[in-house]
N, C-alpha and C positions, 0 to 999 in steps of 0.2 A: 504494500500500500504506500500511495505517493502522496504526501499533502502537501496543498501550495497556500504560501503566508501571503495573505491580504494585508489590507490596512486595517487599525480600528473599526468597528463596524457595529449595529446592534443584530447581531447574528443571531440571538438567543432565542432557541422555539423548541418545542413547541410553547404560546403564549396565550392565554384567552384573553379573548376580544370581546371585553366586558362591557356592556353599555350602563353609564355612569348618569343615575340622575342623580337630579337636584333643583331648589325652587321649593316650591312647596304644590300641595294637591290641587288648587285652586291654581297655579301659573307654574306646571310644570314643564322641565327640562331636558333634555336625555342628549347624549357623545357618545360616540364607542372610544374606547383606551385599551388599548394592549401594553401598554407601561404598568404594570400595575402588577400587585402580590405582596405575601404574607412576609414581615419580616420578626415576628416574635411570638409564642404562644401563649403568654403569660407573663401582663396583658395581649390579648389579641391586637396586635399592629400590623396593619395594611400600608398600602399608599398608592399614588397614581401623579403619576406626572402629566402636565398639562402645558400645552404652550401659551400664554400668555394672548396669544391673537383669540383666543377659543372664546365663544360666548357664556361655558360653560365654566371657562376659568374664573371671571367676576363674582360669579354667583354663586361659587362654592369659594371664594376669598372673604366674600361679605359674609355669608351662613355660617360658616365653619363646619357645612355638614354636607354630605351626598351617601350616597347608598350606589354597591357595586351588586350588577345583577346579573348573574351570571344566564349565556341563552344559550340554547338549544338548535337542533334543527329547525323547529318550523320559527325561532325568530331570526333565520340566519339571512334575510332581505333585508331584517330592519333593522339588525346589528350591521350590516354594509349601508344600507342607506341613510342611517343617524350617525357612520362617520365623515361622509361625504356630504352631507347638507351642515345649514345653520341654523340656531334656534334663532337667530338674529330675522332670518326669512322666514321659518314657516314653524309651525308647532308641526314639532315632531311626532308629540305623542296621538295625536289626532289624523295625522296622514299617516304615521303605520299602525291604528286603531291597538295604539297600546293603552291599555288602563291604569294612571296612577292611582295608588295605594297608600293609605294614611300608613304611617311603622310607629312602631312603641317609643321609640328612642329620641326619634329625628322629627324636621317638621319637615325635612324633603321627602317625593314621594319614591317607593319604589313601585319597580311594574311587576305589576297582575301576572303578566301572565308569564313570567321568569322562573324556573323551578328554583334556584336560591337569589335571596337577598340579601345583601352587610348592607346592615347602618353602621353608617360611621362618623365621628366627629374629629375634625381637623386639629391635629395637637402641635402642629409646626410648618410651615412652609419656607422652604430652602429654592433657592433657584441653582440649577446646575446647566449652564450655556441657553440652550433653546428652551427648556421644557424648567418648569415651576415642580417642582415634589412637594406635595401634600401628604403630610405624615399623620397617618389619625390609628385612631382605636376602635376598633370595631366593638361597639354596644351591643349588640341585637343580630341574630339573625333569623331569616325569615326561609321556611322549606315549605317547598309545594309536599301535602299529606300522602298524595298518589306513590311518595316515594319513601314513603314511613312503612313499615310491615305491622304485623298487628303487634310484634312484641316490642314495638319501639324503635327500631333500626331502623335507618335510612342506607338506601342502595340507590345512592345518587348515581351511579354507573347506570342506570336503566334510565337517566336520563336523555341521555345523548348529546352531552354538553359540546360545544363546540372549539377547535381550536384555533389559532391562527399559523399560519409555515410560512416566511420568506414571501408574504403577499397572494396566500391563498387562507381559504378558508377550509377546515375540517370536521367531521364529525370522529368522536373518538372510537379507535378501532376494537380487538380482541384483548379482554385480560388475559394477562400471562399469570399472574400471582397475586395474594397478598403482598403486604413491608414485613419482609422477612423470611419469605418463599425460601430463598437460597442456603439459610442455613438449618432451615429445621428439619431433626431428622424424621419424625414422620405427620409428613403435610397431614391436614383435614381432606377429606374428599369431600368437594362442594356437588350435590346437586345440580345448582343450574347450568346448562350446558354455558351461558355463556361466559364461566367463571373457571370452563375447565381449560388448561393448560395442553395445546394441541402436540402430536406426536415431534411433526417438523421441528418445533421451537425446543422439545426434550432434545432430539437428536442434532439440533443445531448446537444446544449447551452444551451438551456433551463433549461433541467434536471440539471445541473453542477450549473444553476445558482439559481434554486429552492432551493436545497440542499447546497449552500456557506452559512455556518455560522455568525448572522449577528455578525458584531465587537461590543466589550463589550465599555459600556458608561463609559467616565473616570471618 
Protein backbone atom coordinates (compact mmCIF):
# COMPACT_ATOMS: atom_id res chain seq x y z
CA UNK A 1 0.00 0.00 0.00
CA UNK A 2 1.18 3.42 -1.32
CA UNK A 3 -0.03 6.75 0.59
CA UNK A 4 0.30 10.17 -0.93
CA UNK A 5 0.74 13.37 1.70
CA UNK A 6 -1.77 16.16 0.85
CA UNK A 7 -1.82 19.37 2.44
CA UNK A 8 -3.83 20.18 5.65
CA UNK A 9 -7.36 19.38 4.93
CA UNK A 10 -10.76 18.57 6.95
CA UNK A 11 -10.45 14.88 5.65
CA UNK A 12 -12.30 13.46 8.62
CA UNK A 13 -15.42 11.17 7.95
CA UNK A 14 -17.35 9.56 8.35
CA UNK A 15 -19.23 12.91 9.84
CA UNK A 16 -23.06 13.57 10.59
CA UNK A 17 -24.71 16.13 8.88
CA UNK A 18 -26.67 17.29 11.67
CA UNK A 19 -29.39 19.95 11.06
CA UNK A 20 -28.89 22.41 13.87
CA UNK A 21 -31.86 24.49 15.18
CA UNK A 22 -32.41 27.33 16.96
CA UNK A 23 -34.95 30.58 17.42
CA UNK A 24 -37.56 29.58 19.29
CA UNK A 25 -41.04 27.42 18.30
CA UNK A 26 -43.00 30.44 17.37
CA UNK A 27 -39.61 31.86 14.74
CA UNK A 28 -37.99 28.82 14.14
CA UNK A 29 -34.46 28.11 12.48
CA UNK A 30 -32.61 25.04 11.11
CA UNK A 31 -28.59 24.80 9.18
CA UNK A 32 -27.12 21.55 8.51
CA UNK A 33 -23.26 21.38 10.27
CA UNK A 34 -21.10 18.42 9.92
CA UNK A 35 -18.49 20.29 12.22
CA UNK A 36 -19.94 19.13 15.06
CA UNK A 37 -19.48 16.19 18.10
CA UNK A 38 -19.03 14.84 21.43
CA UNK A 39 -16.10 16.14 23.39
CA UNK A 40 -16.66 14.89 27.08
CA UNK A 41 -19.05 12.50 28.82
CA UNK A 42 -19.21 13.85 32.13
CA UNK A 43 -20.74 16.71 31.75
CA UNK A 44 -22.18 15.88 28.28
CA UNK A 45 -20.12 18.40 25.81
CA UNK A 46 -20.89 18.96 22.39
CA UNK A 47 -20.19 21.72 19.94
CA UNK A 48 -20.45 22.81 16.27
CA UNK A 49 -18.69 25.26 14.59
CA UNK A 50 -20.31 27.89 12.58
CA UNK A 51 -19.14 30.42 10.03
CA UNK A 52 -19.90 33.73 11.16
CA UNK A 53 -21.71 34.67 7.57
CA UNK A 54 -24.47 31.80 8.65
CA UNK A 55 -27.89 33.26 9.64
CA UNK A 56 -27.84 30.66 12.13
CA UNK A 57 -24.78 31.86 13.80
CA UNK A 58 -26.48 35.22 15.26
CA UNK A 59 -29.05 33.58 16.64
CA UNK A 60 -27.55 30.95 18.56
CA UNK A 61 -24.68 33.89 19.68
CA UNK A 62 -27.75 35.84 21.07
CA UNK A 63 -29.61 32.59 22.62
CA UNK A 64 -26.91 30.75 23.93
CA UNK A 65 -28.83 27.67 22.81
CA UNK A 66 -29.69 25.24 19.79
CA UNK A 67 -30.48 21.71 19.68
CA UNK A 68 -28.58 19.10 17.31
CA UNK A 69 -30.99 16.73 15.42
CA UNK A 70 -29.67 14.00 14.31
CA UNK A 71 -31.62 12.75 10.54
CA UNK A 72 -32.39 9.87 8.99
CA UNK A 73 -33.11 8.78 5.56
CA UNK A 74 -36.36 10.17 4.80
CA UNK A 75 -34.97 13.62 6.12
CA UNK A 76 -31.96 13.34 3.86
CA UNK A 77 -33.42 16.37 1.14
CA UNK A 78 -33.96 18.53 3.96
CA UNK A 79 -30.61 17.99 5.68
CA UNK A 80 -29.03 18.88 1.95
CA UNK A 81 -31.42 21.59 1.37
CA UNK A 82 -31.34 23.57 4.82
CA UNK A 83 -27.43 23.47 4.16
CA UNK A 84 -27.65 25.16 0.87
CA UNK A 85 -30.51 27.62 1.49
CA UNK A 86 -30.80 30.69 4.16
CA UNK A 87 -33.04 31.24 6.98
CA UNK A 88 -32.33 34.96 5.95
CA UNK A 89 -34.65 33.93 2.57
CA UNK A 90 -37.16 31.53 3.27
CA UNK A 91 -38.36 29.59 6.43
CA UNK A 92 -36.95 26.44 6.26
CA UNK A 93 -38.98 24.63 8.49
CA UNK A 94 -42.02 25.35 6.42
CA UNK A 95 -40.72 24.50 2.91
CA UNK A 96 -39.38 21.17 4.13
CA UNK A 97 -42.65 20.65 6.37
CA UNK A 98 -40.56 20.02 9.30
CA UNK A 99 -42.27 20.45 12.74
CA UNK A 100 -40.60 22.50 15.43
CA UNK A 101 -40.81 21.07 18.98
CA UNK A 102 -41.17 22.81 22.23
CA UNK A 103 -37.74 20.69 24.46
CA UNK A 104 -37.43 20.61 28.22
CA UNK A 105 -34.29 22.50 28.58
CA UNK A 106 -34.18 25.01 25.77
CA UNK A 107 -36.46 27.64 24.20
CA UNK A 108 -35.09 26.62 20.79
CA UNK A 109 -37.05 24.27 18.95
CA UNK A 110 -36.19 20.81 17.97
CA UNK A 111 -37.69 18.90 14.84
CA UNK A 112 -40.46 16.46 15.07
CA UNK A 113 -39.73 14.41 13.03
CA UNK A 114 -35.78 13.62 13.86
CA UNK A 115 -35.21 10.30 15.69
CA UNK A 116 -32.76 12.07 18.36
CA UNK A 117 -32.48 15.52 19.64
CA UNK A 118 -29.59 17.42 22.11
CA UNK A 119 -30.55 20.47 23.74
CA UNK A 120 -27.89 22.38 24.38
CA UNK A 121 -26.67 25.43 25.85
CA UNK A 122 -23.71 27.42 24.68
CA UNK A 123 -20.92 27.55 27.46
CA UNK A 124 -18.17 29.27 25.33
CA UNK A 125 -17.45 30.58 21.88
CA UNK A 126 -13.94 30.46 20.50
CA UNK A 127 -13.27 31.50 16.99
CA UNK A 128 -10.68 29.22 15.07
CA UNK A 129 -9.89 31.17 11.23
CA UNK A 130 -13.27 30.70 9.34
CA UNK A 131 -15.62 28.93 11.44
CA UNK A 132 -16.90 30.26 15.29
CA UNK A 133 -16.89 26.92 17.90
CA UNK A 134 -19.63 26.93 20.18
CA UNK A 135 -18.84 24.80 23.06
CA UNK A 136 -22.03 23.85 25.03
CA UNK A 137 -23.44 21.01 27.38
CA UNK A 138 -25.95 19.02 26.25
CA UNK A 139 -29.18 19.35 28.91
CA UNK A 140 -31.65 17.07 27.47
CA UNK A 141 -32.01 14.69 25.02
CA UNK A 142 -34.96 13.89 23.18
CA UNK A 143 -35.49 9.89 21.25
CA UNK A 144 -38.20 9.01 18.83
CA UNK A 145 -40.12 6.00 21.34
CA UNK A 146 -40.29 3.74 17.94
CA UNK A 147 -36.63 3.17 18.99
CA UNK A 148 -37.19 2.23 22.60
CA UNK A 149 -37.89 -1.80 23.02
CA UNK A 150 -40.34 -2.59 25.78
CA UNK A 151 -37.46 -3.18 28.28
CA UNK A 152 -36.01 0.36 27.88
CA UNK A 153 -33.26 0.06 25.32
CA UNK A 154 -32.86 2.14 22.54
CA UNK A 155 -31.54 0.55 19.16
CA UNK A 156 -30.92 3.67 17.51
CA UNK A 157 -29.14 1.48 14.78
CA UNK A 158 -32.66 0.73 13.25
CA UNK A 159 -32.77 4.19 12.79
CA UNK A 160 -30.81 4.63 9.76
CA UNK A 161 -29.00 7.66 10.60
CA UNK A 162 -27.32 9.32 8.10
CA UNK A 163 -23.62 10.08 7.37
CA UNK A 164 -21.72 12.54 5.40
CA UNK A 165 -18.17 11.19 3.20
CA UNK A 166 -15.88 13.64 1.28
CA UNK A 167 -19.25 15.43 -0.07
CA UNK A 168 -21.73 12.72 -0.22
CA UNK A 169 -24.39 11.69 1.72
CA UNK A 170 -24.81 8.02 3.46
CA UNK A 171 -27.07 5.80 5.19
CA UNK A 172 -25.24 3.61 7.67
CA UNK A 173 -24.23 0.34 6.54
CA UNK A 174 -23.90 -3.58 8.28
CA UNK A 175 -22.95 -3.83 12.01
CA UNK A 176 -19.86 -5.61 12.46
CA UNK A 177 -19.88 -5.71 16.40
CA UNK A 178 -20.41 -4.29 19.79
CA UNK A 179 -17.40 -1.79 21.75
CA UNK A 180 -15.48 -4.52 22.58
CA UNK A 181 -16.29 -7.39 19.98
CA UNK A 182 -12.55 -7.89 19.48
CA UNK A 183 -11.60 -8.90 22.78
CA UNK A 184 -14.03 -10.85 24.24
CA UNK A 185 -13.64 -14.25 24.50
CA UNK A 186 -17.06 -15.48 24.17
CA UNK A 187 -19.32 -12.80 22.18
CA UNK A 188 -23.25 -12.94 22.82
CA UNK A 189 -25.19 -14.34 19.97
CA UNK A 190 -27.49 -11.54 18.88
CA UNK A 191 -30.66 -12.57 17.24
CA UNK A 192 -31.39 -9.92 14.84
CA UNK A 193 -29.92 -10.66 11.67
CA UNK A 194 -28.86 -7.21 11.31
CA UNK A 195 -26.40 -7.28 14.28
CA UNK A 196 -24.88 -10.47 13.19
CA UNK A 197 -21.34 -10.25 12.02
CA UNK A 198 -21.00 -11.66 8.25
CA UNK A 199 -18.79 -14.72 7.33
CA UNK A 200 -16.43 -12.40 4.62
CA UNK A 201 -15.79 -9.74 7.45
CA UNK A 202 -14.64 -13.08 10.08
CA UNK A 203 -12.43 -14.37 7.34
CA UNK A 204 -11.35 -10.99 6.37
CA UNK A 205 -10.13 -10.51 10.31
CA UNK A 206 -8.64 -13.30 10.35
CA UNK A 207 -6.50 -13.13 7.23
CA UNK A 208 -5.28 -9.28 8.51
CA UNK A 209 -4.72 -10.98 11.76
CA UNK A 210 -2.64 -14.00 10.54
CA UNK A 211 -0.50 -11.90 8.56
CA UNK A 212 0.19 -8.78 11.47
CA UNK A 213 3.79 -8.88 12.18
CA UNK A 214 4.53 -10.02 15.45
CA UNK A 215 6.26 -6.82 17.51
CA UNK A 216 10.04 -7.20 17.99
CA UNK A 217 11.21 -8.32 21.71
CA UNK A 218 13.09 -5.27 23.39
Amino acid sequence: MTKITWKPGTLLAPVPPALISCGTVEKPNVMTAAWTGIIASDPAMTYVSIRPSRYSHQIIKESKEFVINLPNLPLAFATDWCGVKSGKDVDKFKEMNLTPSPCSQVKAPQIEEAPVSLECKVKSITNYGTHDMFLAEIVAVNVDDKYIDEAGKLWLEKAGLLAYVHGFYYTLGRKLGKFGFSVEKKPKKVKEKEFEVKTENKKTYKKAKANKKPSKKA
